[in-house]
PDB file with one MODEL, atoms N, CA, C and O in Angstrom:
MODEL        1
ATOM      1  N   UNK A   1      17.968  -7.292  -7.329  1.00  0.00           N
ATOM      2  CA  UNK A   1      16.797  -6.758  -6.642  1.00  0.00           C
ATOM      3  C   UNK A   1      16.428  -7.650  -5.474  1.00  0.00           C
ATOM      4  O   UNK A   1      16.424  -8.880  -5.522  1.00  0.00           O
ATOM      5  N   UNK A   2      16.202  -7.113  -4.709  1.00  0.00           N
ATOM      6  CA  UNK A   2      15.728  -7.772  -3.480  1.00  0.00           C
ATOM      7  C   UNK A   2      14.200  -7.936  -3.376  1.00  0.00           C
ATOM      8  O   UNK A   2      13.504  -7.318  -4.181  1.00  0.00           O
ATOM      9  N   UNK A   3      13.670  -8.661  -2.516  1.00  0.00           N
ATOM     10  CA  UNK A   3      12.607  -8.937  -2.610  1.00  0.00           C
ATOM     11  C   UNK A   3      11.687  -8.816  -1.244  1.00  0.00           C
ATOM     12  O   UNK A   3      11.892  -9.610  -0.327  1.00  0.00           O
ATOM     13  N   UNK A   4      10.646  -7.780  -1.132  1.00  0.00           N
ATOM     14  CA  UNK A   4      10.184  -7.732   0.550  1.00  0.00           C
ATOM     15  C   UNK A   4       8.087  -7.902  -0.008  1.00  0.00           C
ATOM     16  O   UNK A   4       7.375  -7.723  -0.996  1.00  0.00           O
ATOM     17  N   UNK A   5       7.981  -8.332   1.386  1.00  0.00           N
ATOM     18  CA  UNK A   5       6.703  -9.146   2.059  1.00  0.00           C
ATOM     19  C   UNK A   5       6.274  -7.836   2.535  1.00  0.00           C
ATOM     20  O   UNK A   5       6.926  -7.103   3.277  1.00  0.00           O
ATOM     21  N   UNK A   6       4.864  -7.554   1.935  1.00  0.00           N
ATOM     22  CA  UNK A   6       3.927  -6.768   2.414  1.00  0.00           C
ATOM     23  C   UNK A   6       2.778  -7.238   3.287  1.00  0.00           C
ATOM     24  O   UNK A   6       1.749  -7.630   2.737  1.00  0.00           O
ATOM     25  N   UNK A   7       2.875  -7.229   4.516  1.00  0.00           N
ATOM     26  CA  UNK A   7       1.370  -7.638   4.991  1.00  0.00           C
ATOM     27  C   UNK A   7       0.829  -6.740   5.309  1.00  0.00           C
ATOM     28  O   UNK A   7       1.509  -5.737   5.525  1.00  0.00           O
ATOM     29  N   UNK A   8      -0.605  -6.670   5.486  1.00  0.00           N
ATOM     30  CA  UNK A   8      -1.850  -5.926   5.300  1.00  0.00           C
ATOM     31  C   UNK A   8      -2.915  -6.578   5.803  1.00  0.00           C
ATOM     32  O   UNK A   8      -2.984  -7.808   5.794  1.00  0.00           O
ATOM     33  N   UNK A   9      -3.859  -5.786   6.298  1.00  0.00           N
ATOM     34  CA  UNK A   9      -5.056  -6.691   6.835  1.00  0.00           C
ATOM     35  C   UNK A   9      -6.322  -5.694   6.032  1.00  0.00           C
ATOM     36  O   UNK A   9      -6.683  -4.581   6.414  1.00  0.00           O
ATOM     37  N   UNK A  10      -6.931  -6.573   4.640  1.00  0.00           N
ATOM     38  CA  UNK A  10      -7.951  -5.997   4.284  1.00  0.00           C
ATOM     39  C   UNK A  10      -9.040  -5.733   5.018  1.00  0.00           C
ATOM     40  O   UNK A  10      -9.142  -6.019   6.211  1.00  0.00           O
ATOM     41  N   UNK A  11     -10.258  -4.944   4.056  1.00  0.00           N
ATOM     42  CA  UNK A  11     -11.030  -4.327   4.714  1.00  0.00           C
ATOM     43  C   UNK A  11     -12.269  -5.369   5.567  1.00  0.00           C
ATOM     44  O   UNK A  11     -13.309  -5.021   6.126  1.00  0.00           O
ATOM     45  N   UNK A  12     -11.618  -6.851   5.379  1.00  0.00           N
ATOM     46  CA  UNK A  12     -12.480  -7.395   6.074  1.00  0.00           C
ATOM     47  C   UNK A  12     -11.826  -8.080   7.258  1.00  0.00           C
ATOM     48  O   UNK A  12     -12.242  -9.081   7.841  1.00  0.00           O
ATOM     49  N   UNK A  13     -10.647  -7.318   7.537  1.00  0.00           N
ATOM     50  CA  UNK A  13     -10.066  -7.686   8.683  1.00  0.00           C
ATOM     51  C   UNK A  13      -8.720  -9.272   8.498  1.00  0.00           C
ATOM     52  O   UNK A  13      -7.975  -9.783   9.334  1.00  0.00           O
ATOM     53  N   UNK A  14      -8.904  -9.507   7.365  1.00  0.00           N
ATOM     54  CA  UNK A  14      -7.990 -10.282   6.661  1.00  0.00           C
ATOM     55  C   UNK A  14      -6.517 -10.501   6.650  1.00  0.00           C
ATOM     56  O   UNK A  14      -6.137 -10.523   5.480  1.00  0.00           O
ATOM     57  N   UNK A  15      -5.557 -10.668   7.475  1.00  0.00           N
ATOM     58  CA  UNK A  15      -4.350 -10.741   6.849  1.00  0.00           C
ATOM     59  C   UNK A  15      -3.814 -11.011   5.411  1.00  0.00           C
ATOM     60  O   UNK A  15      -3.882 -12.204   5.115  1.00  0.00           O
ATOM     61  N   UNK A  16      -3.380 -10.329   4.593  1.00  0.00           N
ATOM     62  CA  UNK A  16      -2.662 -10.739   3.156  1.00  0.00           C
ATOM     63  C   UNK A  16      -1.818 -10.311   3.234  1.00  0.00           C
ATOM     64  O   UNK A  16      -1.570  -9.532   4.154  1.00  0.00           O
ATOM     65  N   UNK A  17      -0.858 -10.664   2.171  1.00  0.00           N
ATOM     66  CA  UNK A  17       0.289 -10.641   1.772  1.00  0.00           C
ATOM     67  C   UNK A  17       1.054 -10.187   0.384  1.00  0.00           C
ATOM     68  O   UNK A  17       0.911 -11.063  -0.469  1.00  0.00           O
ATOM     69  N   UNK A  18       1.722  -9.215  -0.018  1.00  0.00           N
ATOM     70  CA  UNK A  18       2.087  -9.021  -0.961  1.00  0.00           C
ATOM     71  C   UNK A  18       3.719  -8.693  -1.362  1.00  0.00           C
ATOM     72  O   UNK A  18       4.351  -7.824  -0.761  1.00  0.00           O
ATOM     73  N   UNK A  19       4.303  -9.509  -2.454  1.00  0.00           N
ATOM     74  CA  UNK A  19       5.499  -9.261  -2.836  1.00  0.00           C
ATOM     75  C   UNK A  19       5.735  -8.421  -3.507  1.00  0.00           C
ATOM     76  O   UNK A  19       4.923  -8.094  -4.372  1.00  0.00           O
ATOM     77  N   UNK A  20       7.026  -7.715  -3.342  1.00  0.00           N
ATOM     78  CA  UNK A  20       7.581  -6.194  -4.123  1.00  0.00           C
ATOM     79  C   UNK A  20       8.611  -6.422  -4.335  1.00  0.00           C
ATOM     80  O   UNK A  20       9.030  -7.220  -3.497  1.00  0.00           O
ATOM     81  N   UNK A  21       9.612  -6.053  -5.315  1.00  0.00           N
ATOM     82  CA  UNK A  21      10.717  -6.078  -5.597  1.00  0.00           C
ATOM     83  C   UNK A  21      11.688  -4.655  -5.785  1.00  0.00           C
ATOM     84  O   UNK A  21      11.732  -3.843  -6.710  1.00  0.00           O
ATOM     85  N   UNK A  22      12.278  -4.715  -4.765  1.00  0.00           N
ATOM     86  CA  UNK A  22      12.553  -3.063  -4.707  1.00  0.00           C
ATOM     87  C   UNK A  22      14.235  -3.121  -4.571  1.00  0.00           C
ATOM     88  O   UNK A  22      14.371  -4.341  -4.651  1.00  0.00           O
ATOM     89  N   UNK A  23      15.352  -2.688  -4.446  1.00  0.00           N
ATOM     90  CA  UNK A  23      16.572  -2.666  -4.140  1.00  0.00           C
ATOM     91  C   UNK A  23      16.443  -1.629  -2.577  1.00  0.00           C
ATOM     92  O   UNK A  23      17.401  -1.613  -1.804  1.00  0.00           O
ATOM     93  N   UNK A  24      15.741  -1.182  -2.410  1.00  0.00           N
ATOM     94  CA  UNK A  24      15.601  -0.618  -1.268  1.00  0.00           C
ATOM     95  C   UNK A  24      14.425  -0.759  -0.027  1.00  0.00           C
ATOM     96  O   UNK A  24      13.342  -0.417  -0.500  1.00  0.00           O
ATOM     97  N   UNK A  25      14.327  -1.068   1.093  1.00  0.00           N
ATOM     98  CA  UNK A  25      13.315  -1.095   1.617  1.00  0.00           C
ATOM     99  C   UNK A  25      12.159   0.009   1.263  1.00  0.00           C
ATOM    100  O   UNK A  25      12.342   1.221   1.147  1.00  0.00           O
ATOM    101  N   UNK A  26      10.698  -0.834   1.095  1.00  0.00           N
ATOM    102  CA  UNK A  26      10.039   0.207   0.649  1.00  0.00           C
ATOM    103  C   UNK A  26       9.068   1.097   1.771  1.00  0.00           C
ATOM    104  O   UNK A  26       8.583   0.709   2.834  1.00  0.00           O
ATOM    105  N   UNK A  27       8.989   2.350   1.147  1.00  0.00           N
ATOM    106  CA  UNK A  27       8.711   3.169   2.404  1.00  0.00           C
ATOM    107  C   UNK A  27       6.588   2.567   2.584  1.00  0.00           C
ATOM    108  O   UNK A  27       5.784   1.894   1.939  1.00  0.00           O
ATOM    109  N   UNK A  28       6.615   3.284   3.721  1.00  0.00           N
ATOM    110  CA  UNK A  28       5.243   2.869   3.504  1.00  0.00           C
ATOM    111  C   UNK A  28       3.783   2.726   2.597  1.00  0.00           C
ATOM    112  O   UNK A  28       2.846   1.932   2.509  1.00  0.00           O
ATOM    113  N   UNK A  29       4.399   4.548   1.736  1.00  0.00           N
ATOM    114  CA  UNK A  29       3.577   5.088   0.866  1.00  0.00           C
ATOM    115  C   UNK A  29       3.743   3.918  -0.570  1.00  0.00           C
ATOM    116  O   UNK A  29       2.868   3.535  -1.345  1.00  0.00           O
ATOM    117  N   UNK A  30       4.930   3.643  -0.531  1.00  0.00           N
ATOM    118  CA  UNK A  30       5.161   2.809  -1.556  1.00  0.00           C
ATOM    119  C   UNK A  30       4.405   1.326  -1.625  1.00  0.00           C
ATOM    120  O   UNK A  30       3.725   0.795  -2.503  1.00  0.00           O
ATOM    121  N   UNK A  31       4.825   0.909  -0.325  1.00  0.00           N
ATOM    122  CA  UNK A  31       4.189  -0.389  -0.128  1.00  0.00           C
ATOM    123  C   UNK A  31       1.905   0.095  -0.275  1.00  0.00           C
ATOM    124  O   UNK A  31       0.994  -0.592  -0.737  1.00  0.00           O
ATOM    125  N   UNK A  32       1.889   1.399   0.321  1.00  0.00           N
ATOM    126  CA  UNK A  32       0.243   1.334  -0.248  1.00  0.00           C
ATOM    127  C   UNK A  32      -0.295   1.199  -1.424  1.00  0.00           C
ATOM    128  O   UNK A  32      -1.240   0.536  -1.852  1.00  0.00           O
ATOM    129  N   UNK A  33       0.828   2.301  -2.115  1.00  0.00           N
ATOM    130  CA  UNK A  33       0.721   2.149  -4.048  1.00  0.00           C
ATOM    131  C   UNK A  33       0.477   0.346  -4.331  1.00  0.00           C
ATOM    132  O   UNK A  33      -0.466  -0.097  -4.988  1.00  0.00           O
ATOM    133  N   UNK A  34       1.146  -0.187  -3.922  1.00  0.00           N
ATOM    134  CA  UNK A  34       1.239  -1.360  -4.455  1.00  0.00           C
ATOM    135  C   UNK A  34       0.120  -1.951  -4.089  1.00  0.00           C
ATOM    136  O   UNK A  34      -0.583  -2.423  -4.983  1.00  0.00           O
ATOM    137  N   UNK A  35      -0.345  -2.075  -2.568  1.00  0.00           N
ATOM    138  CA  UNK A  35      -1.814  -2.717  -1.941  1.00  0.00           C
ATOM    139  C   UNK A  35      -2.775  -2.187  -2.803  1.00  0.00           C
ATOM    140  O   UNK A  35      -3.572  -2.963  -3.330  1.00  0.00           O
ATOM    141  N   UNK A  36      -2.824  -1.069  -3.017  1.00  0.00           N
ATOM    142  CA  UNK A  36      -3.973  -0.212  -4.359  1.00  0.00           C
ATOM    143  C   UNK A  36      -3.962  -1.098  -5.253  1.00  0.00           C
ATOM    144  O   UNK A  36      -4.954  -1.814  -5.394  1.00  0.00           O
ATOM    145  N   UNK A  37      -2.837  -1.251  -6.060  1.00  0.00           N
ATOM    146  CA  UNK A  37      -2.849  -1.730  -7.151  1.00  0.00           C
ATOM    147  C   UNK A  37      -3.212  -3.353  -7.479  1.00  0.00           C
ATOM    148  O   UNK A  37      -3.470  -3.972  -8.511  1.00  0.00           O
ATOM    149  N   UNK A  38      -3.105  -3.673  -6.191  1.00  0.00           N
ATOM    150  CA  UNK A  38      -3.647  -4.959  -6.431  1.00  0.00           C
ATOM    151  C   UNK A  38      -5.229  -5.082  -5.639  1.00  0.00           C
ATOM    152  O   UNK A  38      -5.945  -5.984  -6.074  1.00  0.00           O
ATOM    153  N   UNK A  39      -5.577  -4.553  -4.944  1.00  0.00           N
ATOM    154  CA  UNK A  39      -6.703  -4.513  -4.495  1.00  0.00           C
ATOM    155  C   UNK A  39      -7.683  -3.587  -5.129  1.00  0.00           C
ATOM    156  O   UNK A  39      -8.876  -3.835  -4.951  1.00  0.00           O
ATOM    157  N   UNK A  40      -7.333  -2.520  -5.869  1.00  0.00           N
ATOM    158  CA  UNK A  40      -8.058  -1.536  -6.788  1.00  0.00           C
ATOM    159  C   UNK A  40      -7.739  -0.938  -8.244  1.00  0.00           C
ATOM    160  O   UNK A  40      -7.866   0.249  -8.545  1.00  0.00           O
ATOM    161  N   UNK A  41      -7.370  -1.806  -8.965  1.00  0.00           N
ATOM    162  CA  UNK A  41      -6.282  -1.800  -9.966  1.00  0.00           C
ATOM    163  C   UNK A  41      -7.229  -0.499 -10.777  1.00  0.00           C
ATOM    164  O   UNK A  41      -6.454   0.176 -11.454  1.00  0.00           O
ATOM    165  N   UNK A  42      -8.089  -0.198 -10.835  1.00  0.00           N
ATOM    166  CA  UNK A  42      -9.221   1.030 -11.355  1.00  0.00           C
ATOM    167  C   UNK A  42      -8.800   2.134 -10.877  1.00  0.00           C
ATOM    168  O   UNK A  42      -8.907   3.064 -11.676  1.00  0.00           O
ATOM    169  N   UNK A  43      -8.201   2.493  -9.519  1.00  0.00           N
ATOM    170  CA  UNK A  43      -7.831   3.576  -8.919  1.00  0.00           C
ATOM    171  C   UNK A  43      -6.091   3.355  -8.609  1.00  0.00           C
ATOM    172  O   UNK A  43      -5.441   3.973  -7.766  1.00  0.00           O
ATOM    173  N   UNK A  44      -5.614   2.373  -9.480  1.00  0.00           N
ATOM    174  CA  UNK A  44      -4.166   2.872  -9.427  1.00  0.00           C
ATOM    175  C   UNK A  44      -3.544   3.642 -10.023  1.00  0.00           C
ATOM    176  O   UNK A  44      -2.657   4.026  -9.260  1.00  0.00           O
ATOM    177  N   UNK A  45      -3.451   4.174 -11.054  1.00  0.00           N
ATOM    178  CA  UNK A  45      -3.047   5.613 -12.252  1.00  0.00           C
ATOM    179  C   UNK A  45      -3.555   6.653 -11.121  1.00  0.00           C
ATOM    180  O   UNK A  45      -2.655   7.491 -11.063  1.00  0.00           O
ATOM    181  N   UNK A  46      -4.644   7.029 -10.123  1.00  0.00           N
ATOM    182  CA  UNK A  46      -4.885   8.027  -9.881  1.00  0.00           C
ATOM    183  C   UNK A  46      -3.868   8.572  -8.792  1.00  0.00           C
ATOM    184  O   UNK A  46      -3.318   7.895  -7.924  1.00  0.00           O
ATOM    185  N   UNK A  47      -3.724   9.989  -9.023  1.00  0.00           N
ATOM    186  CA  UNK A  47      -3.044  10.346  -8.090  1.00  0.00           C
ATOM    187  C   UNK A  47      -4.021  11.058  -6.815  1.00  0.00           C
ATOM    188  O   UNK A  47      -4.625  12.126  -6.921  1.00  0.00           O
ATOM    189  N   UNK A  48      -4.000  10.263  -5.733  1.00  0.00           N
ATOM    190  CA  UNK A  48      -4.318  11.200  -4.670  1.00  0.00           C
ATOM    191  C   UNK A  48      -4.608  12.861  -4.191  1.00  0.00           C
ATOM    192  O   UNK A  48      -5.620  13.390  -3.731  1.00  0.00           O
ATOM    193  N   UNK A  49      -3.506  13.309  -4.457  1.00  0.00           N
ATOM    194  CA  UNK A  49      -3.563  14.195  -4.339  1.00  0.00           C
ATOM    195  C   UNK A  49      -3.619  15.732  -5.165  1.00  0.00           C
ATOM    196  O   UNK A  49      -3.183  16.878  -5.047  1.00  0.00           O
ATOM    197  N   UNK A  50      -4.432  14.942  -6.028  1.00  0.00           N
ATOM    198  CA  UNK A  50      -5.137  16.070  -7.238  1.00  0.00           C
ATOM    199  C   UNK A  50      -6.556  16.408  -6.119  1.00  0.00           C
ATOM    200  O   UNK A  50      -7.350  17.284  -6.463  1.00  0.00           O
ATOM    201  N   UNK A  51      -6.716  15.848  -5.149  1.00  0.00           N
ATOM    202  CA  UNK A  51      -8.008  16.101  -4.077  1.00  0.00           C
ATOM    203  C   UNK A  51      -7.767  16.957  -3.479  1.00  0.00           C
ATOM    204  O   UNK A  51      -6.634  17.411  -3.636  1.00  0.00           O
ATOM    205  N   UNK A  52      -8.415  17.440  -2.771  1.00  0.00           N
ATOM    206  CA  UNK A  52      -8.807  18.909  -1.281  1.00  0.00           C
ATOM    207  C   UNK A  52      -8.269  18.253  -0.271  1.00  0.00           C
ATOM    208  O   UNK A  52      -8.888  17.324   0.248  1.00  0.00           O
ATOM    209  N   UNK A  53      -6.979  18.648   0.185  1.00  0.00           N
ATOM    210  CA  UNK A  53      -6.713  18.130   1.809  1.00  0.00           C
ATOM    211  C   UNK A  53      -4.797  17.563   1.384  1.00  0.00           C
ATOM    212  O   UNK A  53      -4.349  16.560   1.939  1.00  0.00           O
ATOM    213  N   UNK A  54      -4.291  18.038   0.802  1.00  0.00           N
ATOM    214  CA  UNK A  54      -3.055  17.627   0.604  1.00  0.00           C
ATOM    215  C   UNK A  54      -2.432  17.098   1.620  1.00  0.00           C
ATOM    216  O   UNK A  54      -2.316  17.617   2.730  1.00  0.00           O
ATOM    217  N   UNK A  55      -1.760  15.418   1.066  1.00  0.00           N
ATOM    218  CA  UNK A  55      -1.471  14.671   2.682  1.00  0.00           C
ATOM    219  C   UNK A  55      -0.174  14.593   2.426  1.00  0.00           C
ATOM    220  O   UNK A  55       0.119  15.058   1.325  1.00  0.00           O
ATOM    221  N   UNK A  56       0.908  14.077   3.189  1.00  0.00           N
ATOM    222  CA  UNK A  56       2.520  13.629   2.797  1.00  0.00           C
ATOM    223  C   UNK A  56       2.053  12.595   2.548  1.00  0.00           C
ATOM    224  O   UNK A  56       2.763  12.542   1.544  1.00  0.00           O
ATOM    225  N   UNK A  57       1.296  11.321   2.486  1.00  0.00           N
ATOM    226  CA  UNK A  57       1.188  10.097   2.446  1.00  0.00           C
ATOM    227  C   UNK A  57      -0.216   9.634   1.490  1.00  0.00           C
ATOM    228  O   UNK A  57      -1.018   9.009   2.184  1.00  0.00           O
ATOM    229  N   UNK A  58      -0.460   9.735   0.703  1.00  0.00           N
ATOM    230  CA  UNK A  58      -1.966   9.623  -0.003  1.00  0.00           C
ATOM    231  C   UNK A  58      -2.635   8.253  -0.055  1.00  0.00           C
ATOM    232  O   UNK A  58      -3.759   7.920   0.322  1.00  0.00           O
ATOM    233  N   UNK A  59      -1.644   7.535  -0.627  1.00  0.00           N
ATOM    234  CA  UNK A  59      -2.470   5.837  -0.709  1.00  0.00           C
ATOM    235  C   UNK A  59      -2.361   5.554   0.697  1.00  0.00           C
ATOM    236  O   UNK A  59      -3.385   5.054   1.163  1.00  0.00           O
ATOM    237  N   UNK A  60      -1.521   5.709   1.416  1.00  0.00           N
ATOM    238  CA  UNK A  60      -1.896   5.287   3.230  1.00  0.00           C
ATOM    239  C   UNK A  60      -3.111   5.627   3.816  1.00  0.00           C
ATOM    240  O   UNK A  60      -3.962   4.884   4.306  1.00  0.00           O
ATOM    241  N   UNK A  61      -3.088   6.947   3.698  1.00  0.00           N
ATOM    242  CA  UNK A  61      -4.471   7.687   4.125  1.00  0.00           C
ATOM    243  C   UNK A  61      -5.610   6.904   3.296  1.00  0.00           C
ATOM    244  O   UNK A  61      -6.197   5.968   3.838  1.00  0.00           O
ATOM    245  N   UNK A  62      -5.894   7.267   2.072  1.00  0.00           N
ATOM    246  CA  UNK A  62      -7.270   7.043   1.218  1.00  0.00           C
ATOM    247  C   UNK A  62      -7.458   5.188   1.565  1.00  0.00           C
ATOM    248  O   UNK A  62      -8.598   4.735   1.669  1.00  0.00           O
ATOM    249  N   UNK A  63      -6.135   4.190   1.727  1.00  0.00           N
ATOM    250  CA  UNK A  63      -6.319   2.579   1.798  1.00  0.00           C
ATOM    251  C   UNK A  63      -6.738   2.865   3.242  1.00  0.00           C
ATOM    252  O   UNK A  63      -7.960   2.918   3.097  1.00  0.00           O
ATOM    253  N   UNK A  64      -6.560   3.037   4.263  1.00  0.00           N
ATOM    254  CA  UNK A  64      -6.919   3.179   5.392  1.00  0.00           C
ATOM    255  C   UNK A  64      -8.659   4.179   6.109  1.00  0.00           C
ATOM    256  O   UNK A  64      -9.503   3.891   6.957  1.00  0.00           O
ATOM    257  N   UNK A  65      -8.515   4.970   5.486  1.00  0.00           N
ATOM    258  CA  UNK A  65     -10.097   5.739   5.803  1.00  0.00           C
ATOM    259  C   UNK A  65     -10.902   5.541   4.998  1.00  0.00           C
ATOM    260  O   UNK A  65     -11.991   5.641   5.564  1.00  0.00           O
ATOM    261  N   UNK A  66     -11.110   5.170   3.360  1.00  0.00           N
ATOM    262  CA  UNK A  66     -11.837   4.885   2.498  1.00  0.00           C
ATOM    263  C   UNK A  66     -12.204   3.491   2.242  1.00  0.00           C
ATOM    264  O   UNK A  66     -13.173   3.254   1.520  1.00  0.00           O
ATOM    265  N   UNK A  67     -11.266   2.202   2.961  1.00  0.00           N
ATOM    266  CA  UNK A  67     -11.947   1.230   2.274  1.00  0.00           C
ATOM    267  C   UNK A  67     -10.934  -0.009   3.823  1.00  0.00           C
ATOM    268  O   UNK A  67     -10.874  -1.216   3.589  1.00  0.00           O
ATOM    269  N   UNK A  68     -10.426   0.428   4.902  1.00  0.00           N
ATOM    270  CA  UNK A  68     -10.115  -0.093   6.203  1.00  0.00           C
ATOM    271  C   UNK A  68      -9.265  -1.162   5.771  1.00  0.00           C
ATOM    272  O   UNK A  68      -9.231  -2.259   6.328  1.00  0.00           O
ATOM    273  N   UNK A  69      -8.535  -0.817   4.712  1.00  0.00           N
ATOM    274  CA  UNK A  69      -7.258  -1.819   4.471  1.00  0.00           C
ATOM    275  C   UNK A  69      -5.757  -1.243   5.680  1.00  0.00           C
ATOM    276  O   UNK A  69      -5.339  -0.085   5.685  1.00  0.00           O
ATOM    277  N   UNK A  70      -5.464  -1.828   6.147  1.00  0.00           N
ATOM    278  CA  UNK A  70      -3.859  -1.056   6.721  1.00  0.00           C
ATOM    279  C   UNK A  70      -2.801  -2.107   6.708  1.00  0.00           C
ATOM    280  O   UNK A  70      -2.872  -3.286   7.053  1.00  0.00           O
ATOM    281  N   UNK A  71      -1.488  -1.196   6.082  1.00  0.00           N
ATOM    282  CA  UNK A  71      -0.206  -2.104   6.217  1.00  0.00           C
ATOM    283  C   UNK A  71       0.093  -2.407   7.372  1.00  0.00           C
ATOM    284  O   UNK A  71       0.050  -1.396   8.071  1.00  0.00           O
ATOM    285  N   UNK A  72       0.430  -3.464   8.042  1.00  0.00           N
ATOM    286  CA  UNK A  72       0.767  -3.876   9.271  1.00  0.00           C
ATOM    287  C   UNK A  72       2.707  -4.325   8.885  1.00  0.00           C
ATOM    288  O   UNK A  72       3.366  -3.575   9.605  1.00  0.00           O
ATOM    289  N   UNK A  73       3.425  -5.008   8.254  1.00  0.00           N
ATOM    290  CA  UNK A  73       4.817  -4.947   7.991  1.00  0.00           C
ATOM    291  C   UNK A  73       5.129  -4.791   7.207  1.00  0.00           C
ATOM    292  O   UNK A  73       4.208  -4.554   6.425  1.00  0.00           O
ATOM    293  N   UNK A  74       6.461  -4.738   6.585  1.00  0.00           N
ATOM    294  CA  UNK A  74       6.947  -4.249   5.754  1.00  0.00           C
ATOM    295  C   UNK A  74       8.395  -5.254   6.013  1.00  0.00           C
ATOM    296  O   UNK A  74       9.268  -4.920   6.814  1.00  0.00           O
ATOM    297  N   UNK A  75       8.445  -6.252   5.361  1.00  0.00           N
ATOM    298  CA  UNK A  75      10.300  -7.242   5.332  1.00  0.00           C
ATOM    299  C   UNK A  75      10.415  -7.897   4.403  1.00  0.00           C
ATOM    300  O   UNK A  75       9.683  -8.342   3.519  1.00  0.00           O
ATOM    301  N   UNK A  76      11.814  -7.944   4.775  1.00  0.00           N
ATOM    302  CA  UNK A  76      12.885  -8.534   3.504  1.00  0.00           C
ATOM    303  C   UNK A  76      12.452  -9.821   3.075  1.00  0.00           C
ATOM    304  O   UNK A  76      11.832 -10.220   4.061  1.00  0.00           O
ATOM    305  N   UNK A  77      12.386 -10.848   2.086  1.00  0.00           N
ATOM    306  CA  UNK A  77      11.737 -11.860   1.947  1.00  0.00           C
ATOM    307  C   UNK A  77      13.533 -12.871   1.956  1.00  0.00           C
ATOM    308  O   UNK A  77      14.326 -12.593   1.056  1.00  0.00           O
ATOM    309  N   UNK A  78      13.797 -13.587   2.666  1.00  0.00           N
ATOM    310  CA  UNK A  78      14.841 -14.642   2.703  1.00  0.00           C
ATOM    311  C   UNK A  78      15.316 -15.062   1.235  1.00  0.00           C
ATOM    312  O   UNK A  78      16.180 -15.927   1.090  1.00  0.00           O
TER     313      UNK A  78
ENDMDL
END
């Protein structure tokens, strides 16, 4: 398994950082699941899109308009 670096700038304008272990680069939606889960571990089981407004992307959207977290990269960790 390979190992990639999530950065993110929380909702207080914050750079962080989070590790994933994926065999594949992870797509964006994936890398949000994961920012959820560590930043809202209460709203990680939920699925998005049991809501009004069906998106291709759910934790991107809801981490980004609901609480001003956004992924900024997505790389391989050395």
């Amino acid at each position: 398994m390979r190992k990639w670096e999530i950065t993110f700038l929380d909702h207080k304008g914050i750079i962080d950082r989070l590790e994933l272990a994926s065999d594949n680069q992870p797509t964006t939606e994936e890398a949000a699941v994961a920012v959820r889960t560590k930043l809202f571990p209460v709203t990680a089981k939920a699925d998005l899109n049991d809501f009004e407004g069906r998106v291709e992307a759910p934790a991107v959207k809801w981490l980004e308009e609901q609480n001003g977290v956004r992924i900024t990269d997505i790389n391989e960790k050395p």
